[in-house]
N, C-alpha and C positions, 0 to 999 in steps of 0.2 A: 389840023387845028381842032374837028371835030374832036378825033382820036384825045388828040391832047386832052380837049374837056373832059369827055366823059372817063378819060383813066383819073383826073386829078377828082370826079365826083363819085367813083368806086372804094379811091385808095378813103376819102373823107366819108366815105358811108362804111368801111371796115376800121376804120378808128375810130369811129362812132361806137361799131360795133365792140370792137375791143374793149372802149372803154367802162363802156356800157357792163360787159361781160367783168372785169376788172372789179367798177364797182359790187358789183353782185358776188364776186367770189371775197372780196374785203367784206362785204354784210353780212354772209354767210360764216363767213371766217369769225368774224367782231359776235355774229350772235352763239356761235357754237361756244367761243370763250367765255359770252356771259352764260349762257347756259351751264356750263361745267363751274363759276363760278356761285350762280345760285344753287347748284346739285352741292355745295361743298355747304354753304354757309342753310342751306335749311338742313344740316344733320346728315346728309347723303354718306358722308363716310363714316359716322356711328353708327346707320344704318348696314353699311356695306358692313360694318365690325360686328354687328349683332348678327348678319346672316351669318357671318364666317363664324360665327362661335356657336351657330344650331340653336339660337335663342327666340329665334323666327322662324315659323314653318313658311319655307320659301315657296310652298307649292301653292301656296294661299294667296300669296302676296304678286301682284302685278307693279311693274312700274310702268306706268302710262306715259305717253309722249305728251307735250304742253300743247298742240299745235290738235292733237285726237280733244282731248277735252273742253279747249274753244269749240271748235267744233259742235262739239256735243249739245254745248251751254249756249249755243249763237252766243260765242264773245259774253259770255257772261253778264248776257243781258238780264235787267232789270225783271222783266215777266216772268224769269225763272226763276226766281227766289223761293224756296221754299219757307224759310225761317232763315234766323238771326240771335243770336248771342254772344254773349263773353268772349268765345275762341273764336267766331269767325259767322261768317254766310252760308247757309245751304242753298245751292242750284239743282234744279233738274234739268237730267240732260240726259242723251238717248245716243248710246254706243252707235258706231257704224253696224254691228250684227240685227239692230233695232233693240237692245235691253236698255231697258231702263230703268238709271242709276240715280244715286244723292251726291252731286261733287261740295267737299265743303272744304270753301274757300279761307284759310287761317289766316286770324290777321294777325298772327305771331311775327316779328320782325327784329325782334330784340334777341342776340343768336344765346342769351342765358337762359330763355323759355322754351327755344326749340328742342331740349330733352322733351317736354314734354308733349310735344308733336311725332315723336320718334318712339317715346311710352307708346303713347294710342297705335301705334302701328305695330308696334311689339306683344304688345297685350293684346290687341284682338286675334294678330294672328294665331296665337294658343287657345282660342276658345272658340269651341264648337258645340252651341247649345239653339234651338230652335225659338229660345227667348231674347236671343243676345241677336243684334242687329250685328249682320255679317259686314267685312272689311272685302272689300274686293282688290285694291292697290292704291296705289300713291303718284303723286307726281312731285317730284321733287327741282324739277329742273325752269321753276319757273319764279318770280320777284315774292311770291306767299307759299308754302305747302300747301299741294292740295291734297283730299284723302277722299276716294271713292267707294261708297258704300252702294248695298242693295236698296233698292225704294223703298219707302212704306210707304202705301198711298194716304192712307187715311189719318196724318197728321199726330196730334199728342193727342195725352191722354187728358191733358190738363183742359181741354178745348171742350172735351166731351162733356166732364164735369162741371163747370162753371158756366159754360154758355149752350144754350139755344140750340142744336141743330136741327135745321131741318129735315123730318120724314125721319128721325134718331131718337131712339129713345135708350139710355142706357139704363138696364134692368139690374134689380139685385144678384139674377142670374149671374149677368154678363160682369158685373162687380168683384162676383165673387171670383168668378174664374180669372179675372185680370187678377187681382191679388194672387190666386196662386201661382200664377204663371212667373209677376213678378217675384214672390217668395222663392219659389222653385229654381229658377235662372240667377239669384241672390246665393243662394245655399250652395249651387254649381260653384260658384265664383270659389266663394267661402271655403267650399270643403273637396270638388271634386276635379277642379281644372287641373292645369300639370305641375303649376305651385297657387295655394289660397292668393287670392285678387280681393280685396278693397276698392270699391266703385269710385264712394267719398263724395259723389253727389248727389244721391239718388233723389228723385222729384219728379213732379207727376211732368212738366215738361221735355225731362230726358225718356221719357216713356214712348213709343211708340206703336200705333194699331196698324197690322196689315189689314186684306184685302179682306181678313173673317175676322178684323179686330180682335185678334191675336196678341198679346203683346211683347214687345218687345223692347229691351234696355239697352240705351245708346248713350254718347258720349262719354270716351274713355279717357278723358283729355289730361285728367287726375288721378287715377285710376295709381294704383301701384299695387306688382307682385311681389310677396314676403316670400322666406324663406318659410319650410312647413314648420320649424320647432319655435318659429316669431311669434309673439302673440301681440305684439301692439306697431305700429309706426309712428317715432316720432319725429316734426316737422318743427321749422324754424318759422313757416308763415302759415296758421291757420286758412285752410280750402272751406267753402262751404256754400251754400244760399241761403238766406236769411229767410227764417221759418222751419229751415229741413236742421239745421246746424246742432251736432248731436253739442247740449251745451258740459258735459265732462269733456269732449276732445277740448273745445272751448277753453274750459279753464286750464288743462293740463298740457294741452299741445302732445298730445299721443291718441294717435287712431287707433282702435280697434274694431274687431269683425260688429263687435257691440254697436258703433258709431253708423254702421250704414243699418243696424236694426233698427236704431232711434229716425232714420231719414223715412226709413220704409212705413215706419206709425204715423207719421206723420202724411204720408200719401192713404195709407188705410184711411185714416179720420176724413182724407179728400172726401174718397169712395161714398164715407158712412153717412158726409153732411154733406155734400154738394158745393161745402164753400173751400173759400181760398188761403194758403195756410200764412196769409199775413193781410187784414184788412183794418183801414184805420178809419171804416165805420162802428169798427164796436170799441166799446170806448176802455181807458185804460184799466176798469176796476173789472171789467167782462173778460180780458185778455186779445191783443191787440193778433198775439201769434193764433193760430186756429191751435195749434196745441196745449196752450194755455185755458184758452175757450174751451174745450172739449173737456180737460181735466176739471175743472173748474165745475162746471153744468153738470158732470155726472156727478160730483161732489154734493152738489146742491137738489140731486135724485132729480134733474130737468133734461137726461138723454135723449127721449124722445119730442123734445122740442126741437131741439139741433138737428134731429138726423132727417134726411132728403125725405120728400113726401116718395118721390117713386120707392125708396127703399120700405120705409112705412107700409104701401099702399100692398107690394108683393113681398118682403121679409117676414119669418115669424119672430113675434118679440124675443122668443129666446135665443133666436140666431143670432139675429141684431145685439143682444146683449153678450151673447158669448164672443161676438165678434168685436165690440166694445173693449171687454174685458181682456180681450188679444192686443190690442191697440195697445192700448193704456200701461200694457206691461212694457211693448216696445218702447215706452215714453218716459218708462223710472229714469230720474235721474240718475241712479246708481247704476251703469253697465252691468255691472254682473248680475243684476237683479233681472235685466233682459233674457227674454229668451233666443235662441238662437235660430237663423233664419230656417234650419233643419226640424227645431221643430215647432215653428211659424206655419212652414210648408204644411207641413203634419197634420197641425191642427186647421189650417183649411181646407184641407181634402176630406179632412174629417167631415166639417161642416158642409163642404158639397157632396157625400155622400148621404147624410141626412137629408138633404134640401130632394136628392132623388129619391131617395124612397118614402120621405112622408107624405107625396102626392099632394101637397100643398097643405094638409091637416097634420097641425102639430101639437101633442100634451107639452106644457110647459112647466117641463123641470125647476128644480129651485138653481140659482144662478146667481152665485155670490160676488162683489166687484171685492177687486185685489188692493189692499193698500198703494199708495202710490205718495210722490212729494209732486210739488207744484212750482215750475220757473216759469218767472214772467220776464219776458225780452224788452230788452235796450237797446238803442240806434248804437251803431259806433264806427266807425270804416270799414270798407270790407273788402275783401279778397276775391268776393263770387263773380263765378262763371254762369250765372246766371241771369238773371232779370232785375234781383234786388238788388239795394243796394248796399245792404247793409247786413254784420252778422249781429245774433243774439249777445247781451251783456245780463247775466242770469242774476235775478234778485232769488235767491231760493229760498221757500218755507215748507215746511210739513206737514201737513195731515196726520195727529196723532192718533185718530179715531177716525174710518170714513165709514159711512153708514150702508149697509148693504140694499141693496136692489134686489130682489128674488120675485122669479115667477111659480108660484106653486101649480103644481100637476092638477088640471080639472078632471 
């Protein structure tokens, strides 16, 4: 009778177990099928078609496990967040080897925008530049894309400019050399990668500082490679942020290399004035866009009212003005009147080679500003991948006569 029992409370503890076991191999089973179904539906097998075509350097590229990434992120908790925008969540999170990464979580779900989560993964793996924020791999196998980048620790560029930081001071020095770095890693894109790249968003928040506040250009979300004999892209829905939005692509619905110089003037004038490139403290006859403002003030021979006291305090007037006069070309409304990120880069290395050798004393050459036209922005819907919410709707006039600015040699 004993016997009896304890076989009838064996056989009910191994059908326990069985079923137990059972369950577990149906959950395993049920999540491997979802998994291979979200690897299909975030792009995995366009993916799989662009490595098999050699359109991706696959040595570059990791596919991460979903299960490594939690991990990383503790479940993609809330404290990790790095930032947030348009395309998705940045997290920090920390490899099993101990590196530490930027997982960014996409809140793409709609499978007509997942090309462009499978661009960013195509496009970065082609570019190997020291300004260009590195792609490490992807995760594709779970309810969002994920895409894992290298860290930056030390946030945008946008943060430095606009606000406060403590024990931080960013210098004309340090100004100047982020613009080159950005022009430079622009011109790569442009002229030297393994086909011309168009960014398409360029803004002081897609910018980021490493550890030596370095910078570096990220978010490729929009991003598209031309053919080399292409010279424009044209598009059915205007991409932009409102402030940066070259307003030619605007009316015409065709990008060119021109349109991310117009983005990049517009992060210069950040540098040159400390403000923000759309503030709806200045009123609408000052210009609402800081582009607008900036054109407008130099118009009116009042530059150095607008420009940041730290720039003032260590720039020489005629750098500042030449560095003006660089702007304001990337802001013609006329693309082709722009000059090209090549020689943007040019003419700021120029200017930091001056800035070393004049030892802080400078003769101030004569310095003439360049004709230019003037758009003032309009609200209107918008398509950005950024913060705003809105793109530019261009009233445009012209400057038939603008009065020169000149510093004469003491």
């Amino acid at each position: 009778m004993q016997y009896a029992g304890l076989s009838s409370s064996l056989g009910l503890l191994l059908l326990l177990i069985g079923v137990w076991l059972g369950y577990k191999f149906l959950k395993k089973k049920k999540e491997i099928k979802r998994k291979k179904m979200f690897f299909k539906r975030n792009g995995g097998l366009l993916l799989e078609q662009q490595l098999s075509s050699g359109e991706v350097n696959v040595e570059k590229i990791k596919l991460f496990k979903s299960q490594e990434l939690e991990k990383s992120t503790d479940n993609f908790n809330v404290d990790r967040i790095l930032g947030q925008g348009g395309q998705g969540t940045v997290y920090k999170g920390m490899l099993e080897d101990g590196k530490i990464v930027a997982v960014k979580k996409s809140k793409i779900v709609d499978e007509s925008q997942l090309s462009e989560f499978i661009n960013e993964v195509v496009i970065l793996s082609q570019i190997n530049h020291r300004n260009v924020v590195q792609l490490l791999g992807c995760c594709l196998e779970t309810e969002v894309p994920l895409l894992v980048y290298e860290f930056i620790p030390n946030g945008t560029l946008s943060k430095y400019i606009t606000e406060q930081v403590e024990d931080f001071t960013l210098t004309w020095k340090m100004r100047l050399r982020i613009a080159t770095e950005i022009a430079g890693a622009l011109s790569y894109l442009h002229y030297a990668a393994s086909f011309p790249i168009y960014h398409r968003d360029i803004k002081s928040t897609n910018i980021l500082l490493d550890d030596k506040y370095r910078a570096k250009i990220a978010d490729f979300g929009t991003s598209r490679s031309i053919a080399i004999d292409q010279t424009h892209l044209t598009t059915s829905l205007v991409h932009g942020t409102f402030g940066y939005l070259d307003p030619e692509y605007f009316q015409s619905s065709q990008f060119t290399e021109k349109s991310d110089v117009y983005s990049f003037g517009v992060v210069l004038v950040e540098l040159l004035t400390g403000q923000k490139p759309i503030s709806f403290l200045r009123s609408e006859d000052e210009g609402r866009s800081l582009a607008t403002y900036f054109i407008l003030s130099m118009h009116k021979d009042r530059l150095f009212e607008i420009v940041d006291a730290q720039v003032l305090k260590e720039g020489s007037k005629a750098d500042i003005v030449i560095v003006a006069n660089l702007a304001r070309r990337c802001l013609n409304l006329n693309g082709r009147k722009r000059p090209t990120m090549r020689e943007v880069t040019s003419e700021l290395e120029g200017i930091q080679m001056t800035e070393k050798t004049s030892n802080g004393e400078q003769n101030y050459e004569e310095v003439e500003f360049v004709r230019t036209e003037l758009v003032e922005p309009w609200d209107i819907p918008s398509s950005s991948t950024g913060t705003g919410s809105a793109l530019d709707v261009c009233r445009v006039s012209s400057f038939h006569e603008i009065p020169l600015l000149s510093f004469k040699s003491r």
